[in-house]
N, C-alpha and C positions, 0 to 999 in steps of 0.2 A: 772795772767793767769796760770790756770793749764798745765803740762806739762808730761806725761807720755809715757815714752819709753822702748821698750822690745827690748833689745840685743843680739844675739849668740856669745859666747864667749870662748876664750879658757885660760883664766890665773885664774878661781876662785882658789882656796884653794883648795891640795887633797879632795877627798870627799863630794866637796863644791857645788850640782850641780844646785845650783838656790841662788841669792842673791837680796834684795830689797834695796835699799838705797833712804834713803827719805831727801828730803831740801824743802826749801820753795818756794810752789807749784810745785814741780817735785819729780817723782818717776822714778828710772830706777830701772829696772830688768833685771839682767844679767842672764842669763841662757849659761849651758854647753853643747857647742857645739856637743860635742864627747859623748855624757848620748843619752840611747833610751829617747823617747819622756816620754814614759810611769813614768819612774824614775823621770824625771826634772819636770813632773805634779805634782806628787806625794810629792815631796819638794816644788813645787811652793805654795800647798795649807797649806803648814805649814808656810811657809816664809809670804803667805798674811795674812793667821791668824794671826799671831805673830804685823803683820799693823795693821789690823784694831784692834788690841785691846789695839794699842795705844790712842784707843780713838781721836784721830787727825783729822778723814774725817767723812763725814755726807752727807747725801743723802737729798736734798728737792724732795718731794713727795705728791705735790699737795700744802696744806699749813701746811703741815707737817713736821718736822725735823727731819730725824732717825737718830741715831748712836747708837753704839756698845750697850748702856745700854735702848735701845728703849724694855720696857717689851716684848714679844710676840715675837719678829722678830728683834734681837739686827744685825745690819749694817750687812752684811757679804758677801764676795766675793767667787765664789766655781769653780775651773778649773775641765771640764767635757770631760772623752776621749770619746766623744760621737758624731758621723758624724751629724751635720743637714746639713752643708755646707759641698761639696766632694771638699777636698782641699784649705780648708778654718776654717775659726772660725765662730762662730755665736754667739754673745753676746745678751742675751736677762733680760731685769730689769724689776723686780717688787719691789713693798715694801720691803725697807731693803736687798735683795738680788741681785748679779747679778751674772748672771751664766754664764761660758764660756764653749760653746760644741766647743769642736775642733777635727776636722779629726785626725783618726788616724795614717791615711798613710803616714802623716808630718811631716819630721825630725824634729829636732828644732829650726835650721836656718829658713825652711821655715814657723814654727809655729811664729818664732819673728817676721820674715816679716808681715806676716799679722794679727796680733794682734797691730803694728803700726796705720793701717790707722780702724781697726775696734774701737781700744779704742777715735781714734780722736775723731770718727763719734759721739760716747757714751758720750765722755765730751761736744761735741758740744751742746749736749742737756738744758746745764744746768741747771742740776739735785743734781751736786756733788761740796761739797769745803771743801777744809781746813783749822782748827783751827792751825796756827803757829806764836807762840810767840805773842799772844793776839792778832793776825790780819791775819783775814777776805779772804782767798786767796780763788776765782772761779773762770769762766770761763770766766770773763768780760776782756777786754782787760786791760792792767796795762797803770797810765795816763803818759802822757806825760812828762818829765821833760823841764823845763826849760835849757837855758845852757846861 
């Protein structure tokens, strides 16, 4: 099962104001608590660049597969200081792209809070999975073990 979570934080690295860390099926992004919004976007969209061109994640898009090296529309994620939502994020996907407009009036505390329950909503779709260590992670529940 995928798992992605955005954090408000205060111990990255001097100068450090947005950081991704990825494991198998889970992303967290720490973002800097104490950074205007504007600055920790602005790092955020190099931090997700730097992801997706791990080549790792892939979008199903009808009966299509994108990723990063899809001709025309290679994978790509793009954080947008742009209000659709007042006070809010508005995540909207098409082919290959998903765009994040977020209020601007949102510190960053309150940008992580609600990019929580919008990214759920987005993975729920099951749309997105990743390639890790030759297997198969999406949105399916993980099976049961035995004990």
């Amino acid at each position: 099962m995928l798992d992605v979570a955005y954090e408000a934080v205060n111990d990255l690295a001097p100068g450090r104001l947005a950081r991704i860390d990825e494991d198998r099926g889970t992303i967290r992004v720490r973002l800097d608590k104490g950074a205007p919004l504007v600055d920790v976007v602005r790092q955020l969209n190099i931090e997700i660049d730097q992801l997706m061109a791990s080549s790792h994640w892939f979008q199903l898009w009808g009966d299509e597969i994108i990723s990063r090296a899809t001709p025309g529309r290679p994978l790509s994620i793009e954080y947008l200081l742009e209000r659709e939502e007042e006070h809010g994020v508005a995540v909207k996907e098409r082919r290959g792209l998903v765009s994040v407009h977020i209020d601007p009036d949102l510190d960053v505390e309150a940008f992580a809070a609600v990019m929580n329950p919008a990214t759920n909503k987005q993975l729920a779709g099951g749309q997105w999975f990743q390639l890790y260590a030759g297997e198969i992670i999406d949105n399916s529940p993980e099976p049961m073990s035995q004990v």
